[in-house]
C-alpha positions as CSV (number, residue, x, y, z in Angstrom):
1,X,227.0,92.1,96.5
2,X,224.6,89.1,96.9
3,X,222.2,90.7,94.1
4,X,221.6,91.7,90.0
5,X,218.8,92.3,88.3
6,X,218.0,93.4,84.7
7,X,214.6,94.7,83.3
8,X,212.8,93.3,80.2
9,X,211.4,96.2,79.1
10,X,209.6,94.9,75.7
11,X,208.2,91.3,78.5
12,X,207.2,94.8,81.2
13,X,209.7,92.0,83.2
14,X,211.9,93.2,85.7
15,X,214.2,89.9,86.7
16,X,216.6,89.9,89.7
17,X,218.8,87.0,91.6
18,X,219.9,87.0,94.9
19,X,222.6,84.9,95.6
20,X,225.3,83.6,98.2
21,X,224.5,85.8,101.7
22,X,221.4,87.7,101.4
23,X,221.9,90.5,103.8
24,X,219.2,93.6,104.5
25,X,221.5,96.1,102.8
26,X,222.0,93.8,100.1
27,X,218.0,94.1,100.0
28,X,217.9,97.4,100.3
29,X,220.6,98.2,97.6
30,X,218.5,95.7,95.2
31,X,215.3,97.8,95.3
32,X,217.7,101.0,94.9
33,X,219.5,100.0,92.1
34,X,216.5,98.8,90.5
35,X,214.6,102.2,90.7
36,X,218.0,103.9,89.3
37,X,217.9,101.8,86.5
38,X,216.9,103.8,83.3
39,X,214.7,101.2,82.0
40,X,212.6,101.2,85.1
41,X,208.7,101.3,85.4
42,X,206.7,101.1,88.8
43,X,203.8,99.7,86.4
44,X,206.1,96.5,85.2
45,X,205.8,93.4,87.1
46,X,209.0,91.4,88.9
47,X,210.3,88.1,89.4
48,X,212.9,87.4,91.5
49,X,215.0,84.6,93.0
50,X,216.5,83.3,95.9
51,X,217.4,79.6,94.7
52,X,221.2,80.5,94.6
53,X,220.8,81.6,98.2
54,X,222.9,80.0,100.6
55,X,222.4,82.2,104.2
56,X,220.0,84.8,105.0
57,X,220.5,86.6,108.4
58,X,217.3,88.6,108.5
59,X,215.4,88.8,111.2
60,X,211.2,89.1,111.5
61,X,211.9,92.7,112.2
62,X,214.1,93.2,109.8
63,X,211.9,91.6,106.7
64,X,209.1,93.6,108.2
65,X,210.7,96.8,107.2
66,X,212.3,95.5,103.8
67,X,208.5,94.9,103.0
68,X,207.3,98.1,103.6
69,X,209.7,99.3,100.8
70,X,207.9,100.9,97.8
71,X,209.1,99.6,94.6
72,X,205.9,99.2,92.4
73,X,202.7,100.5,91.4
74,X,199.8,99.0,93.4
75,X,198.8,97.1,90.6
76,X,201.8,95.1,90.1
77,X,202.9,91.7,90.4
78,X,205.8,90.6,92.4
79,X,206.6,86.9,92.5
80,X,209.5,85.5,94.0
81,X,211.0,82.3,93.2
82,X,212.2,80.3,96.6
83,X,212.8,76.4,96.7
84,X,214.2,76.3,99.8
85,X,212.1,76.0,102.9
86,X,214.0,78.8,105.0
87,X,214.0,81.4,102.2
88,X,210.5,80.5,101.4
89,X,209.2,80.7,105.3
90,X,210.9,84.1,105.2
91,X,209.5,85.4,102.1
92,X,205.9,84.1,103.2
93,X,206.7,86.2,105.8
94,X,207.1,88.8,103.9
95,X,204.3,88.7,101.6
96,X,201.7,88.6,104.9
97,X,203.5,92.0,105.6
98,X,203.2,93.3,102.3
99,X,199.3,92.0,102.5
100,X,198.9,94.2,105.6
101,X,200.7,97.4,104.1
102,X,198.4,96.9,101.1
103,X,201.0,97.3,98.9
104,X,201.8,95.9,95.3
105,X,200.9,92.3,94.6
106,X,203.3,90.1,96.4
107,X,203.7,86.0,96.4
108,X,206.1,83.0,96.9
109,X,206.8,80.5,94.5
110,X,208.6,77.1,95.0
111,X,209.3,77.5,90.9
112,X,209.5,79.4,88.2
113,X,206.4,78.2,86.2
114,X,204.1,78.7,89.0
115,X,205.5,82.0,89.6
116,X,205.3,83.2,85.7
117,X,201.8,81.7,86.2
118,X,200.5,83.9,89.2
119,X,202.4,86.6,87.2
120,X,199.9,86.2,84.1
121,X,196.7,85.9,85.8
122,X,197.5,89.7,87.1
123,X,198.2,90.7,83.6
124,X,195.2,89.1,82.3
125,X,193.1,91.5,84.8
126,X,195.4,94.6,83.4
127,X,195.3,94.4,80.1
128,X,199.0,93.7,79.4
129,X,200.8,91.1,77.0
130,X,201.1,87.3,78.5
131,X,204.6,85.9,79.4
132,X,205.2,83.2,77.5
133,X,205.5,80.1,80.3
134,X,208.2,78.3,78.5
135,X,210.3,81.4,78.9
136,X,213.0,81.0,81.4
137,X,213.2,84.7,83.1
138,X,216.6,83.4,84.9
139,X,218.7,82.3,82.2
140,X,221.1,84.5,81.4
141,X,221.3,85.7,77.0
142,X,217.3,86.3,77.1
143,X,216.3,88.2,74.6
């Protein structure tokens, strides 16, 4: 499994990590085991990370049907965290996708400050509660 995710629900946060080989099941399973999750809300934004990634055998094709997945609301943010230049050029890939499909917010972030950032500026036009920048969504005992 080359995925985990928990959901903030008093931050309306949902934060996963991909890690080691990101395959497309291992995609797929994510955004499954995220809906299952009892604490889950189409209407909360995510962040997610691939830093810990070290191979990801997807092709265009393949990231072009993992981004027509729904997972959110329309109105929701959905940043993702990638420092390295192939899982960033693939998840820019992705986001054009997602841009086309008019789905919920999507963007790529070489770090997490930029991507909590992007995050806040949606929930400034919503309505919802800032993230507090300092706050490190990938750290493990957050509270």
């Amino acid at each position: 499994m080359g995925y985990s995710h928990r959901i903030d629900t008093s931050r309306r946060l949902i934060v996963g990590v991909y890690f080691e080989n990101v395959t497309k099941q291992d995609v797929v399973d994510y955004y499954q085991s995220v809906k299952d999750d009892n604490n889950f809300d189409p209407s909360f934004d995510i962040i997610d990370s691939l830093e810990q990634v070290e191979h990801i055998p997807l092709s265009s094709t393949d990231i072009r049907v993992l981004s027509a997945i729904p997972i959110l609301d329309r109105e929701s943010y959905h940043a993702r965290v990638a420092s390295g230049n192939l899982a960033f050029a693939l998840s820019r890939m992705s986001e054009t996708f997602r841009e086309l499909q008019q789905c919920h917010k999507f963007s790529v972030f070489r770090n997490k400050t930029n991507a909590l950032q992007w995050i806040n500026e949606g929930r400034e036009k919503r309505n919802i509660p800032l993230l507090d920048l300092s706050l490190d969504p990938f750290e493990k005992n957050i509270r």
